[in-house]
N, C-alpha and C positions, 0 to 999 in steps of 0.2 A: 301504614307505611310512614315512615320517620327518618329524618334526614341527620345527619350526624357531620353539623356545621364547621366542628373541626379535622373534618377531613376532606369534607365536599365530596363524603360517599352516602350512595341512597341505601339505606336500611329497608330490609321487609321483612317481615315477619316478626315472631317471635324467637327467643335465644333459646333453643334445645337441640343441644350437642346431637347428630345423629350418624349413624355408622352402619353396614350392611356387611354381611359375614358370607363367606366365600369360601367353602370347606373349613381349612385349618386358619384361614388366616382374615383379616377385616382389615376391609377398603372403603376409605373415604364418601363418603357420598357427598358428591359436588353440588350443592342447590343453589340455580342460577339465579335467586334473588339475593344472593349475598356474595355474588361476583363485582370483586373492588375492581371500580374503570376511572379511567379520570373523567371529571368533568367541564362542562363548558368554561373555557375560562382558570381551570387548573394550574394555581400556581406551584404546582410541583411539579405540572409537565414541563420537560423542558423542551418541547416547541412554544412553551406562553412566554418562556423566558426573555426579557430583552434582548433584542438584537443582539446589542454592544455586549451584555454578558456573555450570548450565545459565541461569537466572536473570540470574546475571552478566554473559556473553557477550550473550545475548537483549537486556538492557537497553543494553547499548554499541552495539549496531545500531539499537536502538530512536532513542536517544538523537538520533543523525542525520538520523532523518528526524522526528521533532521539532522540532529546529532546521529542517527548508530547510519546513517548511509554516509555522512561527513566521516564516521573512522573507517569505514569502508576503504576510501580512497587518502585517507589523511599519509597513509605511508611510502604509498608506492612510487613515487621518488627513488628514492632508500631503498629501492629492490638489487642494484648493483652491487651498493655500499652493503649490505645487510650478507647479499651472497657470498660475498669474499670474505668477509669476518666471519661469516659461520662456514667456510669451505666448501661450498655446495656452488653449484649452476643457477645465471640467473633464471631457467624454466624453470627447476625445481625451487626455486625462491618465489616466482611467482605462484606458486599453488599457495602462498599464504591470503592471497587476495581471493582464491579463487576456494578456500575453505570457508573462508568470512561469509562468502556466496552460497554456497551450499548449504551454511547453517543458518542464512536470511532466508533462505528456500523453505527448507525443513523446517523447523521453527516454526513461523507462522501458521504454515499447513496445520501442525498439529494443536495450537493452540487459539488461533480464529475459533474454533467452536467452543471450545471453553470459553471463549469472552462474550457469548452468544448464550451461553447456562449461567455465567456467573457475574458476568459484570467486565465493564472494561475495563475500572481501575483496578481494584481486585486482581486482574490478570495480568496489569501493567506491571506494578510496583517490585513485584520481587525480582523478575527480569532484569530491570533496569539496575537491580543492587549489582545482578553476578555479571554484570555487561562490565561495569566498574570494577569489581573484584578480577575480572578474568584479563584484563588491560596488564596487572600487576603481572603475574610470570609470562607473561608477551616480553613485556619490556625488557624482564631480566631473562630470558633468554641462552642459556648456554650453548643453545642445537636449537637445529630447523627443526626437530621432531615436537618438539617444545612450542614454538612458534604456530605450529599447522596444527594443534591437540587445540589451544586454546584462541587460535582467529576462529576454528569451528566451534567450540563451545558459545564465545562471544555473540558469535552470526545466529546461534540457534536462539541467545538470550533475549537478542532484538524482536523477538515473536510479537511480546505484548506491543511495541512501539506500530503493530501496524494497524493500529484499536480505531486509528484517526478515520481510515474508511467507513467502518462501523456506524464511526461519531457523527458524518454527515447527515446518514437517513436517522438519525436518536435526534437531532437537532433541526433539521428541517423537513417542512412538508416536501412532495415530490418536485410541486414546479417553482421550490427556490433553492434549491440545491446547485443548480448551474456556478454560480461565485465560488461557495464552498468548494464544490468538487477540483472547480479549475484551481484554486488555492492548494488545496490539497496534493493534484499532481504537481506544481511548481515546486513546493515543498519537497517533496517526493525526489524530482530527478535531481532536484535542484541541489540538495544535500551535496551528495561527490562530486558532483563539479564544479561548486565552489570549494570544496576542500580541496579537491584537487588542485583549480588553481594556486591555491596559496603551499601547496604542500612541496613544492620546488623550495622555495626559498624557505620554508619550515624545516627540510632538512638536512639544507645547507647551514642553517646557522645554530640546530640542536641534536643534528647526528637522527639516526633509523630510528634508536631506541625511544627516546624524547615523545616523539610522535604518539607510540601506544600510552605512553606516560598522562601528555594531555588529552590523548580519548578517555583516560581511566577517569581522570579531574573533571573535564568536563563533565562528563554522565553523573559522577556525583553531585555537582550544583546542581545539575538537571531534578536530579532526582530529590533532594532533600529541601533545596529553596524553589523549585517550581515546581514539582510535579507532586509531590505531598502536600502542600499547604494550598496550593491551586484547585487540583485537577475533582470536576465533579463527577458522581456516577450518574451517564445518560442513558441507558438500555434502559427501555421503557417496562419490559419485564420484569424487571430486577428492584425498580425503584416499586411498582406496584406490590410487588412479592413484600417489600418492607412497609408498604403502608398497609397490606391485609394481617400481615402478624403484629404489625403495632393496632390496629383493632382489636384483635383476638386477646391481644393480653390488656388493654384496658376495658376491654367489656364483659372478658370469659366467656366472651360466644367463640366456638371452634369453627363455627363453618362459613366465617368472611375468608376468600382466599381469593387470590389474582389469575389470571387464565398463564400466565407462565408458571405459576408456581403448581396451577394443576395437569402441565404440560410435563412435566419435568417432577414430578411424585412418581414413586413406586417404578418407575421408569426398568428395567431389567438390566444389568452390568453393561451385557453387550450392547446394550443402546445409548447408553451414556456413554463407554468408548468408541460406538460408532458418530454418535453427533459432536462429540470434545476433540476427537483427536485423529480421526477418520475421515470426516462429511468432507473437508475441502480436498483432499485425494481421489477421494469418488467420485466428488462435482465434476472434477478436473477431468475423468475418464467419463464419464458418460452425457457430458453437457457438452454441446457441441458449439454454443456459445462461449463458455467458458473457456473450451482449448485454443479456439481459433482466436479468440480476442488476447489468450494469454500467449500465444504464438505469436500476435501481431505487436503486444509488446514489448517480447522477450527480445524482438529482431532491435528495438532504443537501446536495451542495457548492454544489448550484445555487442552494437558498435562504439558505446560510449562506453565499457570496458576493454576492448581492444584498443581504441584511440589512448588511454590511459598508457598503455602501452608502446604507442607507435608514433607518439608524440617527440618523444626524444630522438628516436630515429628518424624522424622528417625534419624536423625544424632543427636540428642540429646542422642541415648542409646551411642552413644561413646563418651560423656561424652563433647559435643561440646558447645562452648557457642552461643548466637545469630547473631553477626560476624562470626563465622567459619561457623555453619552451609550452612547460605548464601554462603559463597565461592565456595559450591557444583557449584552454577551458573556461575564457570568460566568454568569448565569445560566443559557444552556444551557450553558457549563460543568456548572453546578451539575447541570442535568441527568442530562450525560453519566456523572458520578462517580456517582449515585443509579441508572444503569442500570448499572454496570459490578456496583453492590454488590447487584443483582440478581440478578447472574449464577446462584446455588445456583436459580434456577427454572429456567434450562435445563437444569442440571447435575439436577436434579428428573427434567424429563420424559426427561433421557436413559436415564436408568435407568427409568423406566416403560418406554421403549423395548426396553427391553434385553430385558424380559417381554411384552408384548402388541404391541412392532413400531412403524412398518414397522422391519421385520429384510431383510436384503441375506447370503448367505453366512454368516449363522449371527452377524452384528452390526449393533449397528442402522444401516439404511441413512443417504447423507448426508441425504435426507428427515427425519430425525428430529432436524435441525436448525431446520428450518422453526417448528417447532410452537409458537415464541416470539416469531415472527418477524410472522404473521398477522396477530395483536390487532397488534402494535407497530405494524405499517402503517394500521391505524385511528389508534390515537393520534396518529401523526404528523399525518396527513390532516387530524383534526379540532382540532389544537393551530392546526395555520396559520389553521384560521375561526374560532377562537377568543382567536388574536391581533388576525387581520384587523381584529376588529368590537371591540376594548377597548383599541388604540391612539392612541385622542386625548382630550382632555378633554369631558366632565369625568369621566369615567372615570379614575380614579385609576390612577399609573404603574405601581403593584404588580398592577398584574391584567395587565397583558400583560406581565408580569414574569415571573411564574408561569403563564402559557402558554407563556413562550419555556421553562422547565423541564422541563411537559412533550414541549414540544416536541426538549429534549436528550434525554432518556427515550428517544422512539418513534425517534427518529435515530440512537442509539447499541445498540441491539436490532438494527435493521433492518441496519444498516452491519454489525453482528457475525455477527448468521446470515448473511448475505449471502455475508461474508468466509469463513464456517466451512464453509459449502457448497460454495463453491469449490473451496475447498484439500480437502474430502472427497472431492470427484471428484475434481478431476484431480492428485491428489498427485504424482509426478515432477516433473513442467510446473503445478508450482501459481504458480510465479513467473511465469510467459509466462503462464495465468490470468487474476493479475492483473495483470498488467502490461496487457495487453487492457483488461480493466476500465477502469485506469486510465488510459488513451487517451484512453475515451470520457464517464468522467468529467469531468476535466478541461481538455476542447475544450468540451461541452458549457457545465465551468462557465467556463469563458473566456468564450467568445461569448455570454451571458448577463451577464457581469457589465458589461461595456460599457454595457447597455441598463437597468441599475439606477437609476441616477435620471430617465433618461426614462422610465422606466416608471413608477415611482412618482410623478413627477411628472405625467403624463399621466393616468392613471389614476386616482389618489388612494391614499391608505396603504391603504386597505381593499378596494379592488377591485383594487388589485396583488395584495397577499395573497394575497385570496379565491381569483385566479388561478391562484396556484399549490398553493393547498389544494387544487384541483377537480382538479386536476391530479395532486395526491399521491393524489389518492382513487382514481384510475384506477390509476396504476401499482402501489399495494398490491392490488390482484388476481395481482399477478406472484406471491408466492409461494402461490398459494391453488392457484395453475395448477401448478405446477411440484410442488409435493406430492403433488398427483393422476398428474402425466405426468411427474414428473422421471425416473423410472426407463426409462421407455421413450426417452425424449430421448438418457440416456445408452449405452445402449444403440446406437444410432444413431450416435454421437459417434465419430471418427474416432481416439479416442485411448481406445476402451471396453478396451482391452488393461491399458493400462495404470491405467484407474479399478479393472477388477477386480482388478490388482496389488495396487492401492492401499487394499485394505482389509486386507489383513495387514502395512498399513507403519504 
């Protein structure tokens, strides 16, 4: 046995190519002493990597999808002004926000498993070019039919930018992932409604068009001074897969290979379309985890895309112009940043966890993520009936100001355990996860968002709300359920191989 100190892989044996023949055709033979792993101390893992670097790379992925949820809402302002210059209804104008949705739906679904065979970056980079290219005939625009072809093109393009979920379990161990994650979802919601804030006075002083113009600009610096010269490859399969063929071709031994590269050999068409382009669709149907939790977050996007909406029609009886209105959306901003600096309470009961459980294999089960999660699905619940009933005069605009606050709070809790759960089970496939999730997310909140000012306008400000407070009150019983029965769920789960892998990862 012989160590091969420029790679810090253990060599055994001797070099003789060897091969096994199977009727017409010859397959590989995998010999476990020249399976490339990392080693103790590994500086090409990137869990050995510095924090501060870890941080680095994390925030460069982050950063992208930032950006494609910021042009998300960067327009809708400009849903009136857009309607009337292209001749159409402002409902039928809003389906352009609500195609952009559709195609962050779809999208991901289908390319989370590709970034799972191939690599994150790999999967990012080309995306992000036609996210930029598809900006261009948005802007210029002759018809709505124009308009709605290419916000869904865009929204599908934004696939790769959701690699950053992936990026947390590729960069950290299980029980440090908590900062990251919570980072990750601030990032996440945080995107559109800081855009949307600024996006009143964005397209008062640059007109509808403008708008798509600088999502186009932006994504290109994005992409060619950060995310090209930055962004590294963290899938730990994919970096081994290139250290087993950089052996093979300086030593001309064939049979150094990495356990994903011989996961993913000879593999059968349909199995590659069903793990690339498939597995988060499926997850989404048969993971009872998975729907319920992407239920529980689809109900954040869905009021924070109706509110996008119904902003103008509320804050307008206080005499607000189309900039003010919007700045309602700092405030669950404000929120969200006041939950993120919460975090040392889950960080609290993890470690209470650590001592009196639920324990799983000797650490605390992904249950002991929940335990923050609970209360915040009340708060949420009762933030919206506490909106519902203090948005109009003579109720002063500061009190459903400070509802929408709390309401960033219980939104930004709930989206975080949600997220932390996930990725605690099904670590491997935490991207096809979420990518599922976000399927169901993001159709949900599409098809919702269309029905935004009809609904508020039919209903009234307050019994829309109320609607969907009654309705948050329901779905926060989802983690109450799944604390009690999550372990047996998983258990059952067609992927339990790999969740019990995934607590020594």
């Amino acid at each position: 046995m012989t160590r091969d100190d420029s790679s810090g892989t253990i060599v055994v044996g001797d070099a003789t190519p060897k091969s096994m023949s199977r009727g017409n055709s010859t397959e590989k033979l995998w010999e476990k002493e020249f399976l490339v792993t990392w080693q103790e101390g590994d500086a090409e893992n990137p869990r050995n990597w510095s924090e501060a670097y870890k941080w680095f790379v994390f925030i460069v992925y982050c950063a992208q999808q930032f950006n494609a949820n910021a042009i998300s809402t960067l327009w809708t302002p400009g849903t009136q002004e857009a309607a009337k210059e292209l001749g159409v209804s402002e409902v039928v104008m809003s389906l352009a926000t609500a195609m952009y949705l559709f195609g962050f739906g779809v999208g991901p679904s289908l390319v989370s498993g590709a970034a799972e065979r191939w690599g994150r970056k790999v999967v990012e980079a080309p995306p992000l070019a036609l996210i930029a290219i598809f900006q261009i005939p948005t802007a210029l625009a002759p018809n709505v039919a124009v308009v709605l072809v290419f916000r869904f093109l865009a929204g599908c393009a934004c696939a790769g930018t959701f690699n950053a979920a992936g990026v947390v379990a590729d960069l950290w161990p299980r029980e440090e992932r908590g900062w990251p994650t919570a980072f990750f979802v601030l990032n996440s919601i945080g995107g559109s409604n800081i855009a949307a804030g600024f996006a009143g006075y964005l397209v008062m002083a640059v007109g509808w068009r403008w708008t798509f113009g600088i999502g186009g600009i932006s994504t290109a610096f994005m992409l060619l001074f950060v995310f090209l010269p930055f962004a590294e490859e963290t899938h730990h399969g994919v970096r081994l897969k290139r250290r087993a063929k950089k052996l093979r071709r300086e030593t001309g031994d064939e049979r150094y290979f990495a356990d994903h590269e011989m996961k993913t050999t000879g593999q059968h068409p349909r199995q590659i379309i069903f793990e690339t382009l498939l597995r988060p669709t499926w997850m989404l149907l048969t993971e009872s985890i998975v729907f319920w939790f992407g239920l529980f977050e689809s109900l954040t996007y869905i009021v924070i895309y109706l509110f996008i909406g119904s902003f103008q029609l509320i804050y307008v009886q206080y005499g607000f112009n189309m900039g003010e209105q919007n700045l309602a959306f700092f405030a669950i901003v404000l929120g969200f940043c006041i939950g993120f600096c919460m975090f040392p309470i889950q960080k609290a009961l993890w470690r209470r966890a650590e001592k009196k459980g639920p324990m799983e294999n000797g650490k605390p089960s992904p249950e002991a993520r929940l335990l923050w999660v609970m209360p915040a699905g009340v708060l949420f619940s009762s933030s919206l009936l506490w909106f519902a009933w203090t948005s109009r005069p003579p109720v002063p605009w500061i009190v459903s100001m400070i509802a929408l606050v709390f309401f960033g709070i219980g939104a930004f809790i709930t989206f975080t355990g949600a997220t932390e759960y996930v990725i605690a089970s099904y670590g491997p496939v935490a991207t096809s996860a979420t990518g599922a999730q976000n399927l169901l997310r993001e159709t949900l909140a599409g098809s919702l968002t269309i029905a935004s000012v009809p609904m508020y306008k039919g209903l009234g400000n307050q019994w829309a709300t109320t609607l969907l407070g009654c309705f948050a009150a329901l779905v926060a019983l989802v983690p109450f359920v799944l604390f009690k029965y999550g372990p047996a769920i998983r258990k059952r789960s067609q992927y339990h191989q790999l969740i019990v892998e995934s607590i020594d990862t």
